[in-house]
C-alpha positions as CSV (number, residue, x, y, z in Angstrom):
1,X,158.7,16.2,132.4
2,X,158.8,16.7,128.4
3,X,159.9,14.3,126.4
4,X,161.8,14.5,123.6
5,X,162.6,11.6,120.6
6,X,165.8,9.6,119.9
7,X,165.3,10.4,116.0
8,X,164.4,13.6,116.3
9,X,167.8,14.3,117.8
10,X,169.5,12.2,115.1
11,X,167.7,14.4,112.5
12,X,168.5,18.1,113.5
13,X,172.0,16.8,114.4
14,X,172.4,15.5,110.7
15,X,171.0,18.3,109.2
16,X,173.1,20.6,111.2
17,X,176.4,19.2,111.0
18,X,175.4,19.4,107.0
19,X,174.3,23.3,107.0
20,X,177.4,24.3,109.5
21,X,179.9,23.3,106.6
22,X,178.1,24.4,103.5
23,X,176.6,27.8,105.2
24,X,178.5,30.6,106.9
25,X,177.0,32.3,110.1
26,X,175.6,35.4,109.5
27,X,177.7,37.5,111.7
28,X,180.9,36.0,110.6
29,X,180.2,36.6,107.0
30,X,179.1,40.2,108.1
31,X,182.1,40.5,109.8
32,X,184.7,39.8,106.9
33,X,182.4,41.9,104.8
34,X,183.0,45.3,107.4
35,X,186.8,44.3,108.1
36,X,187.0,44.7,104.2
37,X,186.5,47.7,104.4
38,X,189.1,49.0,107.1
39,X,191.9,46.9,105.8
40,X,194.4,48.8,104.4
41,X,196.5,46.5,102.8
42,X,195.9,45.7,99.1
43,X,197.2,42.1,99.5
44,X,195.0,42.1,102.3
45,X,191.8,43.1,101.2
46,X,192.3,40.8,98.4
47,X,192.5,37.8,100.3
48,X,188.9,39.4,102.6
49,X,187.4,39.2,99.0
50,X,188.3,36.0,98.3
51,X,187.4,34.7,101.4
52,X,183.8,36.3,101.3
53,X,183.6,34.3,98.0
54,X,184.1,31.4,98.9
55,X,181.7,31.5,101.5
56,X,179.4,32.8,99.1
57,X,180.1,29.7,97.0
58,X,179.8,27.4,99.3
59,X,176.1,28.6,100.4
60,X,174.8,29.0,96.8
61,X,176.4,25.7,95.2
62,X,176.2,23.5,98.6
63,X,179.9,22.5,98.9
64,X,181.7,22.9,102.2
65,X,183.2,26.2,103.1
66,X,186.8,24.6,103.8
67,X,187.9,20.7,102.7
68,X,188.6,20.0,106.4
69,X,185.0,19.7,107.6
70,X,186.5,19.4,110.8
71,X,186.1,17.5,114.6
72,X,182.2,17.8,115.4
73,X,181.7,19.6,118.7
74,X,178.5,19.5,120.4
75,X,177.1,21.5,122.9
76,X,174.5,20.7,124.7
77,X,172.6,22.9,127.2
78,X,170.1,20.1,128.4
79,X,166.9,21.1,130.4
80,X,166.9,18.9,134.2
81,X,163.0,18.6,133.0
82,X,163.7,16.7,129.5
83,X,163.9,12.7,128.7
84,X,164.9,11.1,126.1
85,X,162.4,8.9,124.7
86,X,163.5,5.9,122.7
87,X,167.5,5.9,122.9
88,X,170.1,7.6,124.9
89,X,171.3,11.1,124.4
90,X,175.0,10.5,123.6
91,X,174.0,7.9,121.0
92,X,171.3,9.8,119.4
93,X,174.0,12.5,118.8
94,X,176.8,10.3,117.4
95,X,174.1,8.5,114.6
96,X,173.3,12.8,113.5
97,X,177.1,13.3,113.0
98,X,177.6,9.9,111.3
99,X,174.2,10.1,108.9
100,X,175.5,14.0,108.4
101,X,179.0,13.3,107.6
102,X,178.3,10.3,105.1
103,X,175.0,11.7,103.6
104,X,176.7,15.4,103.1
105,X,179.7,13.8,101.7
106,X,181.7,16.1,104.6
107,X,185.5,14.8,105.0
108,X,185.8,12.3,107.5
109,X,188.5,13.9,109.8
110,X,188.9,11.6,113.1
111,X,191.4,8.6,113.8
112,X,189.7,5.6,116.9
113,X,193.1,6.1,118.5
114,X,196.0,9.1,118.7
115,X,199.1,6.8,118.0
116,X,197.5,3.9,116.0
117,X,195.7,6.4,113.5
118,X,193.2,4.4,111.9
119,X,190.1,6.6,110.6
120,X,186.8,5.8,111.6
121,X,185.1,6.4,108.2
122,X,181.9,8.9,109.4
123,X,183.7,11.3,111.6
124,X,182.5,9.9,114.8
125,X,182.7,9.9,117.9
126,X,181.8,13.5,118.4
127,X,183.3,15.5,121.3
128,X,180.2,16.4,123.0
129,X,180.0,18.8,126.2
130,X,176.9,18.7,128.2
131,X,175.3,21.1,130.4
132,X,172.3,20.7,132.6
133,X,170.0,23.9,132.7
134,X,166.7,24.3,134.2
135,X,163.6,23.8,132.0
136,X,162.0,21.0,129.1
137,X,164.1,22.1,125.8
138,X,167.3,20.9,124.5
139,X,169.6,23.4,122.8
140,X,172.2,22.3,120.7
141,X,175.2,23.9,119.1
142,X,177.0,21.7,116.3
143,X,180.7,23.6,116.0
144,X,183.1,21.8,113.1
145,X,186.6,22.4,114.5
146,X,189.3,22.8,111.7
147,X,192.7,20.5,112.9
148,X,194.8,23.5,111.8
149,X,193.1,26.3,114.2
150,X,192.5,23.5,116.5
151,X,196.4,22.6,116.8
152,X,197.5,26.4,117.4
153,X,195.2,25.9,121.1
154,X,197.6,27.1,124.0
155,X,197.4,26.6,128.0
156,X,199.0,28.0,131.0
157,X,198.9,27.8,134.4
158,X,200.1,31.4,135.3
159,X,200.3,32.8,138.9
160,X,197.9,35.0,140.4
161,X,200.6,37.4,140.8
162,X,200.9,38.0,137.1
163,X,197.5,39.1,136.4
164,X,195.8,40.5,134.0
165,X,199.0,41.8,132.2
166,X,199.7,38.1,132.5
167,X,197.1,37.1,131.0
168,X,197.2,39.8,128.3
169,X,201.0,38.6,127.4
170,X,199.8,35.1,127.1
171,X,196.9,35.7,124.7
172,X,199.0,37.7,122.7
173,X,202.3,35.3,122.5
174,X,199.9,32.8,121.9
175,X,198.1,34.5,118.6
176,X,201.6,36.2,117.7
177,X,203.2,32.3,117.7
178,X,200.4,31.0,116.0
179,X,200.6,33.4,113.1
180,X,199.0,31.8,109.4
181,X,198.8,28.1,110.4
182,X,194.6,29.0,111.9
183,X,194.1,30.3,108.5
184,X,193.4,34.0,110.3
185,X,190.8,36.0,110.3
186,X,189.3,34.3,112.5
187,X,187.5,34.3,116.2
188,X,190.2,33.9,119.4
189,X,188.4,32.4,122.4
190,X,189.8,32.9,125.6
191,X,189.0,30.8,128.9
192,X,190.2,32.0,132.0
193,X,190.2,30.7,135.5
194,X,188.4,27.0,136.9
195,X,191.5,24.3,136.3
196,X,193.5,23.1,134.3
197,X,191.1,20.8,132.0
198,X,188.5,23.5,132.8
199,X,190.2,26.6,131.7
200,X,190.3,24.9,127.7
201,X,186.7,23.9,127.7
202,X,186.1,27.9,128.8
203,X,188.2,28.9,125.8
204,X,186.3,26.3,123.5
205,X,182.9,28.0,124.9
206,X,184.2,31.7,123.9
207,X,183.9,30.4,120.1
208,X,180.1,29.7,120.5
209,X,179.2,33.8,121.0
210,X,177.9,35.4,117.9
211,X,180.8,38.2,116.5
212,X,180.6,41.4,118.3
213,X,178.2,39.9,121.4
214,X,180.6,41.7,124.3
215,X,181.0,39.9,127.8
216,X,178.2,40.9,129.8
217,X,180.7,42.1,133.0
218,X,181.9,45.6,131.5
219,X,185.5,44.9,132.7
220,X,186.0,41.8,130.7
221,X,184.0,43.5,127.9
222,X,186.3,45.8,128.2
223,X,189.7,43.7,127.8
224,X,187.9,41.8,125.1
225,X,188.3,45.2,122.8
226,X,191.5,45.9,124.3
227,X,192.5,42.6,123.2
228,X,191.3,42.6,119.9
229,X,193.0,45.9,119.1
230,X,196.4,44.4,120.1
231,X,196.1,41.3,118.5
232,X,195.0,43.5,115.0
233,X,198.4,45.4,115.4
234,X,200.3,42.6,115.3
235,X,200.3,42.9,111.4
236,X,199.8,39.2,111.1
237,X,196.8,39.8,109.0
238,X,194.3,37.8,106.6
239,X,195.6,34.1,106.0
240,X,199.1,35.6,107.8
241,X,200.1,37.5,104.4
242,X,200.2,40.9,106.3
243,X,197.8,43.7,107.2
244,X,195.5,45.1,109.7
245,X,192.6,42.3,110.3
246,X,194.1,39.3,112.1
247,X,191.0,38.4,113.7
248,X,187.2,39.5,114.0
249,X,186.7,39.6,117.0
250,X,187.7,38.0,120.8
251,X,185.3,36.4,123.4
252,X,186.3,36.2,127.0
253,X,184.7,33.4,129.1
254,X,185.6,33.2,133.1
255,X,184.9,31.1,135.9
256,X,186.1,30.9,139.6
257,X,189.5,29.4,140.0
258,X,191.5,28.4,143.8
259,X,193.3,31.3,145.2
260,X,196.7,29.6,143.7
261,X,195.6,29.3,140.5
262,X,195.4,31.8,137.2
263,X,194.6,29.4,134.6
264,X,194.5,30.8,130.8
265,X,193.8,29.2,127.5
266,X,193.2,30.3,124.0
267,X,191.2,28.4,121.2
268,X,191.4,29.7,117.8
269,X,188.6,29.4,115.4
270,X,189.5,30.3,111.7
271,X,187.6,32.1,109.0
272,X,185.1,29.4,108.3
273,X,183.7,30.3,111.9
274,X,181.2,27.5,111.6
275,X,178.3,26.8,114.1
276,X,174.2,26.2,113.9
277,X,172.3,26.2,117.0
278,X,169.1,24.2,116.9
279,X,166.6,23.9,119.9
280,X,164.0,21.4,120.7
């Protein structure tokens, strides 16, 4: 058994939540940068520059990449062999995003309740997702969630009978309906199968693989690209002003659903594609 402390948590939580918003993943910044260059639309290509200096910006003079710093997801792959000394896990991981948040001077983006809408001034409580994995390290993944990419999220409950055409017509509808409100180019994550709560939290998951990483099953690898390519036709393009690059890239994530059931969800992640991984 390894043990691992309370403030030790708090600190690389803090820290990360800071970086994720003022630092742009490699791969994603990458990414823009090689779209750039197949994007044939003037308007287009323009809006790639800018996009690739803000980011730029934002890494050299520390500001945020976007002014909505977002909802703070965690995700936590958590080793059956770790304890946490000094403090519990969920705790340790709420005082990271609040230190972060108030010390980074990062927006402060969540309301206590839905209806009653009354802010709770450090961006806490953080949506954390926890899973247990064998071994003595703790991994985590801080992802700030943009509201607008967040709200264009979409869920069905399809039947096994329409498939993967089915599933095909959804993700596209979905992206297609969407159109400029995720502030596109962006990443589409795509859940598919478990239930109905599970399916989302699949789709949520997608946005965690680095741009270009393919699923490891060939098929779904497969309709990944096939995806991609149909979504880039849809001439929605960068920040929905027209063109060829609608999104980077789209990740597939699956899990076994009852014989009734073909759940399907999409999550969109815009062009400030934010995450840092951090392991203990």
């Amino acid at each position: 058994m390894r043990s691992i402390r309370y403030d030790d948590i708090v600190a690389v939580v803090r820290d990360a939540c800071i970086k994720a918003n003022l630092e742009l993943p490699d791969d994603v910044f990458a990414a823009l940068k090689e779209k750039l260059e197949v994007e044939p639309s003037e308007t287009g290509r323009e809006i790639l520059n800018q996009l690739i200096e803000n980011a730029r910006i934002a890494r050299s003079d520390g500001i945020p990449i976007c002014q909505d710093t977002g909802t703070a997801v965690v995700w936590v792959e958590l080793g059956q062999d770790v304890r946490i000394e000094g403090g519990f896990l969920m705790d340790a991981i709420n005082e990271g995003v609040r230190e972060g948040y108030v010390e980074g001077y990062l927006r402060k983006s969540i309301v206590a309740d839905p209806l009653r809408r009354v802010n709770t001034g450090d961006n806490t409580p953080a949506h954390v997702h926890v899973e247990l994995v064998p071994g003595d390290s703790l991994r985590l993944t801080i992802l700030p969630k943009g509201g607008g990419s967040e709200n264009m999220g979409s869920l069905a409950m399809l039947t096994p009978a329409e498939g993967r055409e089915g599933v095909k017509r959804f993700v596209i509808e979905s992206v297609e309906r969407a159109g400029a409100n995720p502030c596109p180019p962006g990443i589409i994550g795509v859940g598919i199968g478990s239930t109905f709560d599970g399916v989302a939290l699949l789709a949520k998951k997608a946005l965690l693989r680095p741009i270009g990483q393919r699923h490891p099953d060939p098929f779904y690898a497969e309709f990944e690209i096939e995806l991609l390519e149909e979504i880039n036709s849809l001439g929605i393009g960068p920040q929905g002003l027209g063109g060829l690059i609608t999104t980077l890239d789209v990740h597939i994530e699956v899990a076994p659903t009852h014989i009734t059931s073909l759940p399907v969800a999409v999550n969109i992640n815009c062009h400030a594609a934010r995450r840092v991984t951090i392991e203990l």
